[in-house]
C-alpha positions as CSV (number, residue, x, y, z in Angstrom):
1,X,0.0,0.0,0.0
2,X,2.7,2.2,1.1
3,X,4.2,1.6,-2.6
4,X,1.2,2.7,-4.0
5,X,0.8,5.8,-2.3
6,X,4.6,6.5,-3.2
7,X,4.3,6.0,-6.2
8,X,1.4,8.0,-7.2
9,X,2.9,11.2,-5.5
10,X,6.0,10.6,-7.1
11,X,4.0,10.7,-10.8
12,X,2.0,13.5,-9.6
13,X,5.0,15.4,-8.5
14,X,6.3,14.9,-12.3
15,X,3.1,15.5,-14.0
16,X,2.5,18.4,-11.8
17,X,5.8,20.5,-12.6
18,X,5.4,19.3,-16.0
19,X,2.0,20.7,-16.8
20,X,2.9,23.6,-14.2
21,X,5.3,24.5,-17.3
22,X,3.5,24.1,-20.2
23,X,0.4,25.8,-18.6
24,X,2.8,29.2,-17.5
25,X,3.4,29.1,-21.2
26,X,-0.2,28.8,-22.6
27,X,-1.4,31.4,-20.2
28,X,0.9,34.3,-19.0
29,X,1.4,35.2,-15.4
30,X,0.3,38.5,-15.0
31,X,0.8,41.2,-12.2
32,X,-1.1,44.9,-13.0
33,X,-2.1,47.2,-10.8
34,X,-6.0,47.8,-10.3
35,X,-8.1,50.6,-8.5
36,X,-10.5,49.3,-6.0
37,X,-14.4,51.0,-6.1
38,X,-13.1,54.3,-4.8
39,X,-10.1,55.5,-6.3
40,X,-8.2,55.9,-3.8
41,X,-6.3,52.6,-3.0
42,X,-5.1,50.2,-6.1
43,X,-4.0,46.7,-6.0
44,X,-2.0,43.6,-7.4
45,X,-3.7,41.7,-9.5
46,X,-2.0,38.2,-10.8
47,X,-3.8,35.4,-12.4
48,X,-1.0,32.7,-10.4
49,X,-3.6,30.8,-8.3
50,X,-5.6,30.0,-12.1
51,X,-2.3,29.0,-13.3
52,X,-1.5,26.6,-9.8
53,X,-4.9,25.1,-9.9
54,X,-5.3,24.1,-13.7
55,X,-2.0,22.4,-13.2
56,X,-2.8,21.0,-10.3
57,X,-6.3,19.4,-11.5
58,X,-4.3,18.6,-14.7
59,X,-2.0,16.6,-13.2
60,X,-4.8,14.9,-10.8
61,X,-6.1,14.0,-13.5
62,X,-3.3,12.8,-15.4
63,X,-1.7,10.8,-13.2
64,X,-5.3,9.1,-12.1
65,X,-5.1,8.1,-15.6
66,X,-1.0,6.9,-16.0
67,X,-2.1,5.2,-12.6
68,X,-5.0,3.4,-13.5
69,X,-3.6,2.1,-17.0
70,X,0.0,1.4,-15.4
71,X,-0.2,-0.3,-12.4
């Protein structure tokens, strides 16, 4: 079981940094400055957590799959 568990992490790690590069190139990260309502305060504004989670349900996914079909 242990083995298992190892080795799914261990694909997911790869997958995951994988994907994680490929995505960054397919979508930009990005970092502007926004106002807020008022005016009078402005903000960062990345797009880095959609980049993290497509990756990271990408490689879920993947890896499911590379798991399921090699055991």
């Amino acid at each position: 079981m242990m083995e298992a568990i190892a080795s799914f992490l261990i694909l997911f790690i790869i997958y995951f940094l994988g994907i994680l590069a490929i995505v960054q190139l397919a979508i930009r990260p990005m970092k502007r400055m926004v106002d807020n309502g008022d005016g009078t305060n402005k903000q960062w504004e990345t797009n880095h957590l959609k980049i993290l989670a497509l990756s990271f349900l990408l490689s879920l996914i993947t890896t499911t799959i590379a798991y399921l079909i090699f055991p």
